[in-house]
C-alpha positions as CSV (number, residue, x, y, z in Angstrom):
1,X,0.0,0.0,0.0
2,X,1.2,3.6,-1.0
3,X,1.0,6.4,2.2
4,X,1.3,10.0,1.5
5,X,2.8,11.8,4.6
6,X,2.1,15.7,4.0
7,X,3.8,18.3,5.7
8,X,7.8,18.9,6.9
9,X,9.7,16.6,9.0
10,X,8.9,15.4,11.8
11,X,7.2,12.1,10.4
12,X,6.3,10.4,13.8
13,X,8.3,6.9,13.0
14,X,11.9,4.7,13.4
15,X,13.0,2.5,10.7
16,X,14.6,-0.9,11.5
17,X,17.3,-3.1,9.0
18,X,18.9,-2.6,5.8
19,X,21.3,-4.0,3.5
20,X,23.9,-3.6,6.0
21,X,21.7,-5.6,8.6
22,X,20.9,-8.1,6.1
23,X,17.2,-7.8,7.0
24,X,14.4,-5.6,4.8
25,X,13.9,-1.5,6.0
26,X,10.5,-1.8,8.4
27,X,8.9,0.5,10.7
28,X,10.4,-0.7,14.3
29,X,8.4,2.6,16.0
30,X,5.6,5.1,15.9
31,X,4.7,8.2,17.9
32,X,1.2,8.4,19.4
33,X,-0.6,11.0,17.3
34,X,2.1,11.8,15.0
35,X,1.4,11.4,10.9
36,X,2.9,7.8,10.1
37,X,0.3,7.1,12.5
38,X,-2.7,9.1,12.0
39,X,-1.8,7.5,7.7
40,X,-2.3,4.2,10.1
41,X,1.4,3.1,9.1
42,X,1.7,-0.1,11.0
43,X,4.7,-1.7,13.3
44,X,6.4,-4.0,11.6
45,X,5.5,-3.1,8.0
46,X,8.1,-3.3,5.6
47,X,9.2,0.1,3.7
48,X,9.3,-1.2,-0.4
49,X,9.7,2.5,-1.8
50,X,11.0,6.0,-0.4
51,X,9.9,8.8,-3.1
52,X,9.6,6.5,-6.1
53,X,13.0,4.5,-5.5
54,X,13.3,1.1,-4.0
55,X,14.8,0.2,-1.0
56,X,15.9,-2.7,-2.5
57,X,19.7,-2.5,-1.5
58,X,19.5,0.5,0.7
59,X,21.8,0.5,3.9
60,X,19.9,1.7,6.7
61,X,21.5,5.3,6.7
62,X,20.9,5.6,3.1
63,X,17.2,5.2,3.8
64,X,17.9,7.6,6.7
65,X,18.8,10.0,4.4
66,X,16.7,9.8,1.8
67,X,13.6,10.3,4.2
68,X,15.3,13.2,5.3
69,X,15.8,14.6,1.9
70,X,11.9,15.0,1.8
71,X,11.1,18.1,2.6
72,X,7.0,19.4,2.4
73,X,6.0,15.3,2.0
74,X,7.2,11.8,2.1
75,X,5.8,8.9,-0.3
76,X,6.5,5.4,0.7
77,X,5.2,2.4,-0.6
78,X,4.9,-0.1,2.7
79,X,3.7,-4.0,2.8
80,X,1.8,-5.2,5.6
C-alpha cells in the first residue's frame, strides 16, 4: 500500500534493517498521534519504496537520508 505523509519533518516513525543488517527496512516505531500514525502506518511493515525509489539494496543510513531529503512530504510504498 502507497501512504502520502504531508507536511515537513517530523514524520512520527523509526526505521529498522537494511542492506547492511541483512534484513528488509520496516517500521520498528511510531509516535502516538504523529502522521505515520494518524496514515495508520503499521509496526512492523516493511518500507518497499521511499519517493519513487526502492529500498531494494538501501543500507539503513541511506534510507535515513533519503527520508530526510523530503522536505514538504514523504511517499512510501509499505507491505503489511
Amino acid at each position: 500500500y502507497s501512504v502520502s505523509l504531508v507536511g515537513p519533518a517530523p514524520w512520527g516513525f523509526r526505521l529498522q534493517g537494511g542492506k547492511d543488517f541483512n534484513v528488509p527496512l520496516s517500521i520498528s516505531r511510531l509516535n502516538d498521534g504523529g502522521k505515520a500514525a494518524r496514515a495508520h502506518v503499521g509496526i512492523g511493515d516493511v518500507v518497499l519504496t521511499i519517493d519513487g525509489i526502492s529500498t531494494d539494496g538501501m543500507t539503513h543510513l541511506e534510507a535515513q537520508n533519503k527520508i530526510k531529503a523530503c522536505t514538504g512530504n514523504l511517499n512510501m510504498t509499505l507491505q503489511r
